[in-house]
Structure formats: structure tokens, C-alpha cells
VOFINU-328418 format. One record per residue: x, z, y of N, C-alpha, C in turn; residue in one letter. Coordinates in pm, whole numbers, padded with zeros to 5 digits, always signed. Each point is the difference from the previous one (the first is absolute). Layout:
N
XZYXZYXZYA/...
This chain:
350
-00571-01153+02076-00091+00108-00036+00003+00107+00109X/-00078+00057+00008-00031+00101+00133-00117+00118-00042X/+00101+00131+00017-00111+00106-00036-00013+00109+00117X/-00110+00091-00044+00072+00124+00107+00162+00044+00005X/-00008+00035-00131+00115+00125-00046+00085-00099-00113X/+00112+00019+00038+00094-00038-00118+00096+00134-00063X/-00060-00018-00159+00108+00152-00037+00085-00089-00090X/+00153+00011+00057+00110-00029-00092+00026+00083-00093X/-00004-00024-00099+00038+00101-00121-00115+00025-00079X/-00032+00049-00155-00083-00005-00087-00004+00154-00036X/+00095+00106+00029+00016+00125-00114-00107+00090+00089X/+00005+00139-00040-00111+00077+00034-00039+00011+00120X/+00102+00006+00078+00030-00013+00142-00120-00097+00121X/+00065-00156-00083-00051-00119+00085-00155+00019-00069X/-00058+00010-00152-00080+00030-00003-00098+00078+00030X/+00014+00115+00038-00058+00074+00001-00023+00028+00204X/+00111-00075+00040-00055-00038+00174-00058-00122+00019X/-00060-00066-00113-00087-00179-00004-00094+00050-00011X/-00055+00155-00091-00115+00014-00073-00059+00043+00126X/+00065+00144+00062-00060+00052+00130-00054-00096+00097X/+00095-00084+00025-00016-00082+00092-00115-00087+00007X/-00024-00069-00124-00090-00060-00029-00173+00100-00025X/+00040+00098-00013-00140+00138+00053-00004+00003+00127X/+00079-00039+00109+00000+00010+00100-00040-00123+00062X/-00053-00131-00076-00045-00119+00026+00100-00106-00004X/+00112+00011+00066+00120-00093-00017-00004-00088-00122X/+00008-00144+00016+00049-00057-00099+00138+00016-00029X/+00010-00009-00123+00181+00018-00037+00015-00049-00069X/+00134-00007-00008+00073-00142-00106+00150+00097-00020X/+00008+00012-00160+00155+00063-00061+00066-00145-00025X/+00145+00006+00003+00067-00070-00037+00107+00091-00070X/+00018+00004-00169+00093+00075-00045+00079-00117-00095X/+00131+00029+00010+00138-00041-00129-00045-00035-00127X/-00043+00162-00031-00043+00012-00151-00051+00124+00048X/-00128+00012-00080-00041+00206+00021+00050+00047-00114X/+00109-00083-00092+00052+00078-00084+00144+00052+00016X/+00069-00018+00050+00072-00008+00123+00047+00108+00047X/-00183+00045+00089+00015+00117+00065+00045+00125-00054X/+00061+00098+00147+00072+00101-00104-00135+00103-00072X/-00116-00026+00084-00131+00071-00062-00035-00019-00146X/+00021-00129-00037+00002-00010-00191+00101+00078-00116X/+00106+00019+00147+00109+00089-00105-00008+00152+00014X/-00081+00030+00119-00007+00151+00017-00049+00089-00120X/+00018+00138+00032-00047+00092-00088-00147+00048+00011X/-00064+00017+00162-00104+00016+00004-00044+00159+00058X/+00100+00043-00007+00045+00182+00077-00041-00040+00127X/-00108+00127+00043-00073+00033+00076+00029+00192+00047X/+00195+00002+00088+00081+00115-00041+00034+00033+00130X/-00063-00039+00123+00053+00066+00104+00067+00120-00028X/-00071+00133-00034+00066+00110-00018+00077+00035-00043X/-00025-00120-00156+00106+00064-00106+00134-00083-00012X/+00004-00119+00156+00131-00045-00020+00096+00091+00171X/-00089+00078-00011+00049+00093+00105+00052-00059+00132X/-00115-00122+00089+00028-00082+00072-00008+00152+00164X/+00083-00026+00055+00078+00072+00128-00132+00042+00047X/-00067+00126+00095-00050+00006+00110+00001-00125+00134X/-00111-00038+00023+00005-00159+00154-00136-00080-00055X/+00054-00112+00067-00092-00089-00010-00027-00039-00187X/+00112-00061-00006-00024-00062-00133-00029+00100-00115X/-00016+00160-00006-00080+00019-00072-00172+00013+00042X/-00006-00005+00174-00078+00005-00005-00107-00134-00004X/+00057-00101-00044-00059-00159-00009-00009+00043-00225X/+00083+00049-00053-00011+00027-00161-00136+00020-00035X/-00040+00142+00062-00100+00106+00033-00139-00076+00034X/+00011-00052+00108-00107-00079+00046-00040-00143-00139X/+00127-00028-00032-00063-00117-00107-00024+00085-00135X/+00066+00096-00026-00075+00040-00178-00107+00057+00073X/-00105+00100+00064-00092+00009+00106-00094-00120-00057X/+00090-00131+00040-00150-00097+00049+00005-00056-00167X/+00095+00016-00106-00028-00061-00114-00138+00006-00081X/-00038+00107-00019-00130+00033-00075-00118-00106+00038X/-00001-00041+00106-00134-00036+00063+00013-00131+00041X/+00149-00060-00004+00023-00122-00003+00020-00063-00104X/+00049+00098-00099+00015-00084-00149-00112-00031-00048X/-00127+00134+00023-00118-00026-00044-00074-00143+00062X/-00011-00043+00158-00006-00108+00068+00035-00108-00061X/+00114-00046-00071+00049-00095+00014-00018-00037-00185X/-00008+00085-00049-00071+00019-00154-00159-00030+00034X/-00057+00017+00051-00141-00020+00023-00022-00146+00039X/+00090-00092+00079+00018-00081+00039+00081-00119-00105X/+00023+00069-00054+00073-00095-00110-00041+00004-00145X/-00090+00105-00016+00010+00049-00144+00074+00020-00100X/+00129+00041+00062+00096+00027-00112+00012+00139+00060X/+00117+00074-00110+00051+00096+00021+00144+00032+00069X/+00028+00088+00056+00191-00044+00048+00085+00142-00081X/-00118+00091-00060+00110+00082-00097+00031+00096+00090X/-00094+00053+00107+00065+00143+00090-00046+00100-00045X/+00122+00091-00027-00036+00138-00045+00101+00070+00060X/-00115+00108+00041+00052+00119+00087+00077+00100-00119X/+00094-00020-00095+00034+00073-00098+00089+00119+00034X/+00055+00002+00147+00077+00104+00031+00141-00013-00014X/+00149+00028+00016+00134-00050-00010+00090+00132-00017X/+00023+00032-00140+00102+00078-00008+00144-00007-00034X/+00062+00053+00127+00116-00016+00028+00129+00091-00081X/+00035+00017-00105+00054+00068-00102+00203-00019+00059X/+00032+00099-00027+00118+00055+00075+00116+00027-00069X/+00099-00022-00027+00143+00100-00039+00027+00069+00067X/-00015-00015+00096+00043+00106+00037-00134+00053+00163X/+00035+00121+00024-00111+00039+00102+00038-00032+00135X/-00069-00044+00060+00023+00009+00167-00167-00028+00090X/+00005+00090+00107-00082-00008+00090-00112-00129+00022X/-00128+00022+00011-00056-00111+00061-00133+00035+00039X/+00006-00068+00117-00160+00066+00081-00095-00042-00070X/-00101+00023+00047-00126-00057-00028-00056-00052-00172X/+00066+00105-00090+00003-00058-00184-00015+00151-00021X/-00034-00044-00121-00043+00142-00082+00107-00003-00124X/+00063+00119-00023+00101+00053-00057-00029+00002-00128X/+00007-00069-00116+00003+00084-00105+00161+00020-00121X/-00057+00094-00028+00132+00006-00136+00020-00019-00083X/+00098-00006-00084+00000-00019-00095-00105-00001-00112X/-00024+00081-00046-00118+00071-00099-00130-00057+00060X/-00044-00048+00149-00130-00049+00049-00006-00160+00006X/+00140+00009+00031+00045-00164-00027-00021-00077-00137X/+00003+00090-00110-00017-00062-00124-00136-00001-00031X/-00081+00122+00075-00136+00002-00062-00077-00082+00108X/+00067-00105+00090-00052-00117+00055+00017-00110-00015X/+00125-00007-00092-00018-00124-00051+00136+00044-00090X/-00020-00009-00139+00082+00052-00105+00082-00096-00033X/+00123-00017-00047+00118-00082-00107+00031-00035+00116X/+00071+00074+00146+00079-00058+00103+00157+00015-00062X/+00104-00049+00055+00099+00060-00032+00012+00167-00006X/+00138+00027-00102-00035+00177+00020+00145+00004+00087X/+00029-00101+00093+00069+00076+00106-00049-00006+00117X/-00104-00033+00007-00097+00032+00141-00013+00156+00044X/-00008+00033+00089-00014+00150+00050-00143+00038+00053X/-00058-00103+00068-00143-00014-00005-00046-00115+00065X/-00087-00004+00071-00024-00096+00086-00099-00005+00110X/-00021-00122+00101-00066+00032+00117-00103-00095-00031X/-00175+00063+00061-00077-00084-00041-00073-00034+00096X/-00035-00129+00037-00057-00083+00087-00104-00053-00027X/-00147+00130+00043-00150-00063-00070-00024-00106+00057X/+00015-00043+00093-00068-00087+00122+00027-00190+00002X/+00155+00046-00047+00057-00132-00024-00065-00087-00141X/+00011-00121-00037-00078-00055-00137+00121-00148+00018X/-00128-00099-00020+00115-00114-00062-00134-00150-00036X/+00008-00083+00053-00101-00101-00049+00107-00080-00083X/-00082-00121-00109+00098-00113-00052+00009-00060+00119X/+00150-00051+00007+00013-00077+00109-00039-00146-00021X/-00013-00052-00140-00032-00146-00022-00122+00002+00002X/-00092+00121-00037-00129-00038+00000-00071-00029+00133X/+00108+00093+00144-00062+00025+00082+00057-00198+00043X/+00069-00045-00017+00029-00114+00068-00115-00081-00029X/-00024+00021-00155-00113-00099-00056-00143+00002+00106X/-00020+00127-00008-00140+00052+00077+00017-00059+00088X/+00083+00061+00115+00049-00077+00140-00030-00196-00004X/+00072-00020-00077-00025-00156-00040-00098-00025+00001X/-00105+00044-00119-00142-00012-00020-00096-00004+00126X/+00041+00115+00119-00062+00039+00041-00022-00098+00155X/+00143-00029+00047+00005-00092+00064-00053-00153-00016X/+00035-00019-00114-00118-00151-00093-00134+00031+00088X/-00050+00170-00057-00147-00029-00049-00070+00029+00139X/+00138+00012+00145-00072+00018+00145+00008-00156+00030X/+00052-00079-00002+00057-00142+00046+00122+00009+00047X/+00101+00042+00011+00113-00019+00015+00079-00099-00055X/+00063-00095+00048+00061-00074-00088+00137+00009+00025X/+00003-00056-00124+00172+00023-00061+00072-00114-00062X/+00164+00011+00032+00029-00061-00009+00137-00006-00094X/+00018+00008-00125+00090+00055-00109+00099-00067-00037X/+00100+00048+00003+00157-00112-00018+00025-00091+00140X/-00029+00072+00114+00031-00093+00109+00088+00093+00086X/+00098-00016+00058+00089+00076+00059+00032-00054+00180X/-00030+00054+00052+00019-00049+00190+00142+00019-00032X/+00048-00144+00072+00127-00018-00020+00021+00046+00171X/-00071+00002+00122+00049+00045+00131-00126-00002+00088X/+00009+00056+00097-00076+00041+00094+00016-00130+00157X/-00123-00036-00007+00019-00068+00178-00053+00058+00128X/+00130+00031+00040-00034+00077+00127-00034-00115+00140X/-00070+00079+00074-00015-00053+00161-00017+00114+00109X/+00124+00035+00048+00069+00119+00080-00018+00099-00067X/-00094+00086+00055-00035+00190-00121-00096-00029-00110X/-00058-00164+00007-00111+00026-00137+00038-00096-00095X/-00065+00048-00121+00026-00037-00129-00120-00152+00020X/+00008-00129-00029-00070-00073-00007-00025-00064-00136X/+00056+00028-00087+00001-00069-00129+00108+00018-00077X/-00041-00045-00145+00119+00069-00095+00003-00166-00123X/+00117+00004-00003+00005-00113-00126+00035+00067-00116X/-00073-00051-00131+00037+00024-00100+00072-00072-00102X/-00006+00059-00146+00122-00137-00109-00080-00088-00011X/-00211-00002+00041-00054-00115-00046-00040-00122+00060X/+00116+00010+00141+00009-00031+00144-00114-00021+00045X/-00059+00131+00023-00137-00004+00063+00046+00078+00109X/-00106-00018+00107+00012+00115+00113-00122+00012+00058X/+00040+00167-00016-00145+00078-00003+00038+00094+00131X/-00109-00052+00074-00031+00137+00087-00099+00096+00066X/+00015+00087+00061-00099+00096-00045+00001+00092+00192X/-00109+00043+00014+00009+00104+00118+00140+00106-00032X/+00002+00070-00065+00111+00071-00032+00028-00002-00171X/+00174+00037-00032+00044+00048-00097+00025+00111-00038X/-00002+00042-00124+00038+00117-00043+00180-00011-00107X/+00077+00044+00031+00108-00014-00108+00031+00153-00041X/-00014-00062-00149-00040+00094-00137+00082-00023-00100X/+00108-00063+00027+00084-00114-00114+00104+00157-00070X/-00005+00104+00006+00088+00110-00028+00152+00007-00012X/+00052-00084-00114+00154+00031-00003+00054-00177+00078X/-00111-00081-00010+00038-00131+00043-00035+00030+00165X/-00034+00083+00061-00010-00021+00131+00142-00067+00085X/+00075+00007-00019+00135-00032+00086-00004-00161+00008X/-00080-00070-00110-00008-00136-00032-00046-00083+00123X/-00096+00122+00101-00054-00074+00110-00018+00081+00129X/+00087+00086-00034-00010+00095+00135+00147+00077-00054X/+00080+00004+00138+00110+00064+00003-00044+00180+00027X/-00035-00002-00115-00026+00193+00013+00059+00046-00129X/+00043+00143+00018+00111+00052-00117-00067+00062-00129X/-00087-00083-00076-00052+00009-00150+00080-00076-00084X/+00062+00094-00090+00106-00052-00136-00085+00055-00129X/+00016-00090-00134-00038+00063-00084+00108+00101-00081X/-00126+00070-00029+00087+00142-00108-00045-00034-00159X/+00061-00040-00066-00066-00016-00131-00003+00067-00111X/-00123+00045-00056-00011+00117-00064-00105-00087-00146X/+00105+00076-00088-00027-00025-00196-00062+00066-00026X/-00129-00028-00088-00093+00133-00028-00019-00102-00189X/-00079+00100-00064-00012-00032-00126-00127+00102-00030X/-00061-00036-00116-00148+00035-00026+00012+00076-00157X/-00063+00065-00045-00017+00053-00117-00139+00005-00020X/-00039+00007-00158-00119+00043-00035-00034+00097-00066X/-00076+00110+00037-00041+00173-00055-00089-00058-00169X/+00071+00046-00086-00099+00027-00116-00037+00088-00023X/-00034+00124+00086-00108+00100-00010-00133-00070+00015X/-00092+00063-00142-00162-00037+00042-00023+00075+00123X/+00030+00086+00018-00048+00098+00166+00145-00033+00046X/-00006-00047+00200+00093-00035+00052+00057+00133+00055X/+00113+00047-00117+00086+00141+00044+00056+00024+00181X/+00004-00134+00039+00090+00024+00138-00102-00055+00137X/-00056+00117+00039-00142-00008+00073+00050+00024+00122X/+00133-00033+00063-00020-00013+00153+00177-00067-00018X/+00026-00012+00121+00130-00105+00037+00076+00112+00022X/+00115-00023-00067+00149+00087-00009+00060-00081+00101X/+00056+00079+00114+00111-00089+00117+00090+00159-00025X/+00133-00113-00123+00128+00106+00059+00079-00074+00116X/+00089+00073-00009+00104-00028+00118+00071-00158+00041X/+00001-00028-00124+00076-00119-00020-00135-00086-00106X/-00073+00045+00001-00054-00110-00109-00164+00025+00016X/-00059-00072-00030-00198+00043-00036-00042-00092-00116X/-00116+00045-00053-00081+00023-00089-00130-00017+00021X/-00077-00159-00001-00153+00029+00034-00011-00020-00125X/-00150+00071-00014-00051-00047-00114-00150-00047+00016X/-00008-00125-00087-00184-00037+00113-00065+00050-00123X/-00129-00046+00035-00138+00025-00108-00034-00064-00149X/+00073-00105+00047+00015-00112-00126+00125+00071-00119X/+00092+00125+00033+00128-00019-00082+00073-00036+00029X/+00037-00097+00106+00089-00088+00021+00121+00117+00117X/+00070+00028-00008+00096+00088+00054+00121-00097+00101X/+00014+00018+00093+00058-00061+00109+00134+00071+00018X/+00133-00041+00023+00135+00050+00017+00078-00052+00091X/-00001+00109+00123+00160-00131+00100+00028+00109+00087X/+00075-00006+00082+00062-00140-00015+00122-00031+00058X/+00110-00105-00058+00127-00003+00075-00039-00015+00182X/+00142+00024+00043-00002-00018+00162+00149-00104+00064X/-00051-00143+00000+00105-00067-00002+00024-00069+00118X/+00094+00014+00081+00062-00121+00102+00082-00153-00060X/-00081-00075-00054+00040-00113-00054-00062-00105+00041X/-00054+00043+00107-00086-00198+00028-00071+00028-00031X/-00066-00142-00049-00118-00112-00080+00049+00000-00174X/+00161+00072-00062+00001-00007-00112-00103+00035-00091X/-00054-00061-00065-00126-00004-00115+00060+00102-00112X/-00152-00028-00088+00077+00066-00125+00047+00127-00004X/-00085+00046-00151+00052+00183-00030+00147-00049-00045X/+00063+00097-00003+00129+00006-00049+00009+00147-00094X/+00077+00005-00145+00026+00120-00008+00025+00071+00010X/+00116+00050+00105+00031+00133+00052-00138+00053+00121X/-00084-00079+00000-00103+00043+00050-00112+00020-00086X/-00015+00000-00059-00096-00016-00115+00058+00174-00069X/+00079-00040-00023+00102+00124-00065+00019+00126+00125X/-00027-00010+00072-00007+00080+00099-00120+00086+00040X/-00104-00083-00041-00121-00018+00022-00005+00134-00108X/-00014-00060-00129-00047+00040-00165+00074+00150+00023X/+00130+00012+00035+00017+00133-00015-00017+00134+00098X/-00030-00070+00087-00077+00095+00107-00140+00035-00014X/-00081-00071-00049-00110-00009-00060-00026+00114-00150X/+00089-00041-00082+00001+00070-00112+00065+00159+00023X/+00060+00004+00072+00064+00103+00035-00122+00127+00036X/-00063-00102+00127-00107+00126+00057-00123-00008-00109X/-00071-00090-00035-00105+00008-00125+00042-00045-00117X/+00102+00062-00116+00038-00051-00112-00114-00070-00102X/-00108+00039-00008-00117-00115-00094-00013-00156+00069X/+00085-00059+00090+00033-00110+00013+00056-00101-00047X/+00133+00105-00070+00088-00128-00100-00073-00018-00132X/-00115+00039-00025-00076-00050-00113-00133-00108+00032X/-00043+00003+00126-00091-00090+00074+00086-00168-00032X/-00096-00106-00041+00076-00143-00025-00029-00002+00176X/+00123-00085+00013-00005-00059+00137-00085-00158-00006X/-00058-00004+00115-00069-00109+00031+00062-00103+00086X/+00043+00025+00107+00017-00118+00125+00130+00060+00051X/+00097-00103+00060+00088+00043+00133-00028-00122+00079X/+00001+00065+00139-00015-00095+00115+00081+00072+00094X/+00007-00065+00099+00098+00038+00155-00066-00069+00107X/+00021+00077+00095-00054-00078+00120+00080+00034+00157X/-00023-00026+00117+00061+00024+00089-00089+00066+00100X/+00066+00129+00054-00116+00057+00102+00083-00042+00140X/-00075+00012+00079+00001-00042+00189+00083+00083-00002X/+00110+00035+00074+00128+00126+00048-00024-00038+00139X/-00008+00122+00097+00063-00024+00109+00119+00077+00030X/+00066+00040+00090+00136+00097+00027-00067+00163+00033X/-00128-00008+00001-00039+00135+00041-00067+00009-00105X/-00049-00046-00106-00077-00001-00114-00166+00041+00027X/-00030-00090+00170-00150+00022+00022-00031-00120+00002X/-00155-00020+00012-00040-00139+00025+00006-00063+00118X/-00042-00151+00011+00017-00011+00116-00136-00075+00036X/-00094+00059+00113-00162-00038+00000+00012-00018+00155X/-00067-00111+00002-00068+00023+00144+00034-00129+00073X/+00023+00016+00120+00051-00135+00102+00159-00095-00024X/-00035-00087+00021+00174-00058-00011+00031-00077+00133X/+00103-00035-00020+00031-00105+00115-00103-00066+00086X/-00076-00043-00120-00154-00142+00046-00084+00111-00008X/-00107-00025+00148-00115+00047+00015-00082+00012-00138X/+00009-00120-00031-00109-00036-00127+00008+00019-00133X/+00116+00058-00036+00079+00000-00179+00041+00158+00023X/-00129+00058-00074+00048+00123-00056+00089+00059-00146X/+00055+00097+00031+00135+00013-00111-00059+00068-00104X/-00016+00033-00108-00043+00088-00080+00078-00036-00208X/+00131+00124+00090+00133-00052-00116+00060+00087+00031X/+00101+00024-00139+00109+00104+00025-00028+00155-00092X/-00104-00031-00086-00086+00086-00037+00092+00161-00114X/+00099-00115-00042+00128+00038-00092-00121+00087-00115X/-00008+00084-00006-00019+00084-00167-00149+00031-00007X/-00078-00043+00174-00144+00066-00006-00076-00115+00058X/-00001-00112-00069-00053-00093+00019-00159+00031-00033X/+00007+00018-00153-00123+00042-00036-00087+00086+00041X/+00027+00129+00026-00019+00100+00060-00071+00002+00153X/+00082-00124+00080-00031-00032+00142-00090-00129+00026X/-00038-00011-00142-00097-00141+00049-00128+00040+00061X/-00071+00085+00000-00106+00012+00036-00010+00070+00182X/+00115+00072-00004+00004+00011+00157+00044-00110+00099X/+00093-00043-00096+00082-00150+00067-00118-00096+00076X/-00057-00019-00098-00145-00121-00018-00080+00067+00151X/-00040+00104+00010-00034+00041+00085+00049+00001+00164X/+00112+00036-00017+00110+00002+00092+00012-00176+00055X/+00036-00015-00083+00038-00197+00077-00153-00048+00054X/-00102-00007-00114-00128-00039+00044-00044+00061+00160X/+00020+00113-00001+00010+00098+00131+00078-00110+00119X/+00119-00014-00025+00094-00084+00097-00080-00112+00057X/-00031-00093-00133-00050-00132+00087-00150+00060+00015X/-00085+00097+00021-00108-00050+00022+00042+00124+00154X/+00081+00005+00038+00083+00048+00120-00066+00148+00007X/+00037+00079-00071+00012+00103-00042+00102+00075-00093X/+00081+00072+00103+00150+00067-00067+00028+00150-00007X/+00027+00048-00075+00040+00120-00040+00145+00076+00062X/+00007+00087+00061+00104+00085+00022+00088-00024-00139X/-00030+00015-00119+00055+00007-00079+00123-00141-00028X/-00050-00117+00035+00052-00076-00034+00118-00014+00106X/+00025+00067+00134+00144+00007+00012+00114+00043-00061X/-00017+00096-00086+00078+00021-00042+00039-00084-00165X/-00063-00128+00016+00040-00078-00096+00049-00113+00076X/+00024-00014+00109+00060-00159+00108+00078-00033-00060X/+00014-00101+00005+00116-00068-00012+00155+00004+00040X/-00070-00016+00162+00116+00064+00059+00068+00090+00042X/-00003+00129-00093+00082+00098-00030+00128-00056-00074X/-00008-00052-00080+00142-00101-00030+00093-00022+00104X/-00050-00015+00096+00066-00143+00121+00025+00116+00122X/-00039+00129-00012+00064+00045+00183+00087+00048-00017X/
């Protein structure tokens, strides 16, 4: 088989640089594991540059640029698919025990804090509010993405995993997979997130993080924007359905909620919005996000002329799909961004 573009990996990431790409004329071909898998099915869907108080540099300024391009790409790719992906600009308030400094947020207190969103804990002191930031479903947006790639011609390829790469000196010539096929393509894209190490010696480990779901039985949905405390968050979507996570684990590939995470979860949760422990719980799932040692992504050129990197995403996967998509598509159609040095690779290695 032989395409333009080969994107390894299925989650928001590889999708959402097949979809561009393929607007850009390229034929493309995904090859993903499972897209259930990805750590994008387990995400929360926080859209928080600000409100996760990411450093002054580049990488907030790559955050910025993708919530920026969300509005007009979600709308795109909803138009293109006819579904919905659940983005709402609902705003992110950041509720406090205690007070400390922070640029660029608006202060409120106690007493303003309640008359913005009432039944918080009463040991909050106030909190910081982040109009700008919002939050899409992250499953819906995969669905769309899915849909959307179908409904350009992209084809796909589901439950198939590239077991290795065939090189010939600096270029990538072909890739075998579990269905011992071999497919190759003008260039690759690798998108594989916490599995990247599987085929490229670059430093992505997974972090695995437990989240669990509740359901609001208010007829009117009382909790109208996303609570990010310190240690814990709180989405709540449109449907009722209330989102909770999440642990932060160095354990591998170990599967499976466990209870002291679960239990960890529930009382950090209940703590900052007590009308929780009366919500029936719905779902627990876990998943694994991309880690690198600097906790940035890693985009752009690799070793091979021809196999661009786009991994490493760790907590803003979601968040960065729409600049990402842009950014790599940019690469192979040999057009690069200042920006993307400071995501190389080889900053690891000097």
C-alpha cells in the first residue's frame, strides 16, 4: 500500500494532522492500536492554558495560539462532519484555600465567589477566574474528528499497530504492521503518544491518570463553568454528566482504577463542591498521557528527513490539537515555524 502521508496513531493528535492534511490535498492513511486506547478518550477536555498557570515562553505561547484557533475549527470540522464535539467557552474558576498571587486572572472573594457559583466548599477564601479558558467533550471531539476524516477520504486503519520502521540511510521507507502489511508513504507522521518509545528511541513515558464521572440531578445545571482546584477539577458538560480527575501516576502501562485512587479522587472532589456526594456516579476509566522530562511536546523534525514527530503532548493534548495539525501539516508541505524549535527533539540529547 502506498500513500502520501502516513499518520501513526488514531487520538486527537494523529487525527486531527490527517484531517488538515488531507484539506491540503494529501492523501492519508491513519494506522491506530485502538482509538480507544488513546489517551484523548480518557481526557477531561479543559481548554486551561491560563488557568493551569502554564510558565511565560514558547509553550504557553503554542496553548494561546490553539484555544485562539478552537472556535473556528471546532465549528469546521462540525460542519464537515455533522456532529457536535461539545465546545464551550464556559470560562474556569479556579477556587483557593488559601490566597496567592497570579497574573493575568481576576480576583474574586469570598462573598463574589459564592455569588458565581454557590454550594463551593465554605473553606475556600475565594477564587481566580479564567473567562477565556472553556473545555470541549473530549470523546465527542474524537468522534467528530473520526467522522470527519471518513467523510474527506482518509483512510483508516483500526486495531493495526506498526510493529517497526524501514529505514534506508536518513529516510524512512516503509513501516510493517501486526497485519504484515507494508505500507508506504512520501512521509510519516508519529502520533502514537505514550506508545511512542515503541518505535523511536525518544523520551515519552506514560503518566496514568484515574478520572470518574458523576451525574447532576438538578433540572437547571447548578455548576456552569469548570472548577480547577489545586489538586483536583471539576468539568461539568451540558448533558449533566460531571467529569472528575485526576490521579498522577508513574506506573507504566498498569491498567485499571484502583481504590485509593478513586478514593482520592471522591474526596478532593467533595471537599471543594460538597453537592457531589449525592450525584450517582456513572463511569471510572483511566488512561495514559504522553510524559516527556520537560513536560512539553515534542513536534517537528526527527532523525529522518521524512517522519515528522508530533508527541509528548502530556496534559494538553486536547487543547493542542488544532495548532499541532497545523504546525506538522506546515512541516511537510515545507513550511516551518520559529515556534517549533523550541519543541525539537533534540533538546533531550545536547
Amino acid at each position: 500500500m502506498t500513500t502520501d502521508v502516513l499518520v501513526i496513531g488514531g487520538g486527537v493528535i494523529g487525527l486531527a494532522t490527517a484531517i488538515e492534511l488531507k484539506l491540503r490535498s494529501h492523501s492519508v492513511t491513519i494506522v491506530a492500536r485502538d482509538f480507544h486506547s488513546a489517551a484523548s478518550h480518557a481526557a477531561a477536555g479543559m481548554l486551561a492554558p491560563e488557568a493551569e498557570q502554564i510558565s511565560p515562553g514558547a509553550m504557553l505561547e503554542l496553548c494561546l495560539l490553539s484555544r485562539q484557533l478552537y472556535p473556528d475549527w471546532t465549528s469546521k470540522i462540525e460542519h464537515l462532519s455533522g456532529l457536535n464535539t461539545g465546545y464551550w467557552n464556559c470560562g474556569i474558576l479556579a477556587p483557593v484555600y488559601e490566597k496567592t498571587n497570579r497574573n493575568n486572572a481576576r480576583w474574586l472573594d469570598k462573598s463574589a465567589t459564592s455569588k458565581h457559583q454557590p454550594n463551593l466548599s465554605s473553606e475556600i477564601v475565594g477564587s481566580w477566574w479564567y473567562p477565556d479558558d472553556g473545555q470541549v467533550d473530549n470523546r465527542a471531539l474524537t468522534n467528530v474528528l473520526r467522522a470527519c476524516a471518513i467523510a474527506l477520504g482518509v483512510i483508516i486503519q483500526d486495531k493495526v499497530t506498526v510493529k517497526n520502521f524501514i529505514y534506508e540511510q536518513n529516510r524512512v521507507t516503509g513501516v510493517c504492521t501486526t497485519t504484515n502489511d507494508l505500507i508506504h508513504a512520501e512521509h510519516y507522521v508519529l502520533a502514537t503518544g505514550a506508545w511512542s518509545q515503541e518505535l523511536l528511541p525518544i523520551p515519552v513515558h506514560p503518566k496514568k491518570g484515574q478520572m470518574l464521572s458523576v451525574r447532576a440531578t438538578d433540572k437547571e445545571l447548578s455548576l456552569k463553568q469548570v472548577l480547577f482546584g489545586s489538586d483536583i477539577y471539576i468539568v461539568p458538560r451540558t448533558d449533566g454528566r460531571i467529569i472528575i480527575g485526576a490521579t498522577s501516576e508513574d506506573v507504566g502501562f498498569t491498567p485499571h482504577n484502583t481504590p485509593a485512587g478513586v478514593q482520592l479522587l471522591l474526596q478532593r472532589a467533595i471537599r471543594l463542591y460538597p453537592p457531589l456526594q449525592h450525584y450517582p456516579i456513572e463511569e471510572f476509566w483511566w488512561g495514559f498521557r504522553p510524559a516527556t522530562p520537560d513536560e512539553l511536546p515534542i513536534l517537528g523534525a526527527s532523525p529522518y528527513f521524512n517522519l515528522t514527530l508530533a508527541t509528548g503532548h502530556y496534559r494538553n493534548g486536547i487543547l493542542l490539537a488544532p495548532a499541532t495539525a497545523n504546525l506538522i501539516a506546515d512541516v511537510i508541505t515545507n513550511k516551518t515555524s520559529p515556534l517549533l524549535e523550541h519543541f525539537h527533539y533534540s533538546r533531550f540529547y545536547s
